[in-house]
C-alpha positions, -999 to +999 in steps of 0.1 A: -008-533+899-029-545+868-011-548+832-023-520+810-031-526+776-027-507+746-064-496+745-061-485+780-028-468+773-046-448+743-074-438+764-049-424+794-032-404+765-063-393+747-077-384+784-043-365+795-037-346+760-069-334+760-070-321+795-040-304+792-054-287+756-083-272+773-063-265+800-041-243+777-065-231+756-082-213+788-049-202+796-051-219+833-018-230+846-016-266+866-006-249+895-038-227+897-063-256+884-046-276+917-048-250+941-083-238+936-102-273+931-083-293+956-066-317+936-026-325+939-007-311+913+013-343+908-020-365+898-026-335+872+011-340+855+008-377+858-028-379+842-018-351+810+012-375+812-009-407+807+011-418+838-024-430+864-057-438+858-079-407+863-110-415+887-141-402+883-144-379+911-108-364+900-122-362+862-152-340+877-129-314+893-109-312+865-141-307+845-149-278+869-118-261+872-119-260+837-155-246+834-172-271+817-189-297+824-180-332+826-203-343+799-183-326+774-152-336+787-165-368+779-180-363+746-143-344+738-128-375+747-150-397+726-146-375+696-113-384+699-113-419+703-132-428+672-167-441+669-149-474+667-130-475+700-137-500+723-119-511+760-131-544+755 
């Protein structure tokens, strides 16, 4: 397992809060984003938990369960970040 560092650890929080704010906002439990897009309800707590690493292919069912796409999810992200924020 690979060390994380802080800028990594900011990005999984960043990543997890704001999936679980849209997830909220559209009033969709985790229970019924994981049932009806085939992801494991555990990987959903531990990425809103900024526990794991969220792949891309998981990030893209997330983005569809929540109805948008994962574009915005992205630029949501960003926004959040800072202009400024870099991984390396």
């Amino acid at each position: 397992m690979q060390k994380k560092d802080n800028k990594t650890i900011h990005l999984r929080i960043v990543l997890g809060k704001t999936i679980s704010e849209l997830r909220i906002k559209r009033n969709i439990s985790g229970n019924k984003l994981t049932g009806s897009y085939d992801l494991e309800n555990s990987n959903l707590s531990r990425i809103e938990n900024a526990v794991i690493d969220c792949k891309i292919i998981t990030l893209w069912k997330i983005s569809e369960a929540l109805g948008i796409k994962l574009s915005d999810l992205i630029i949501n992200i960003e926004n959040k970040v800072g202009d400024d924020f870099k991984l390396f």
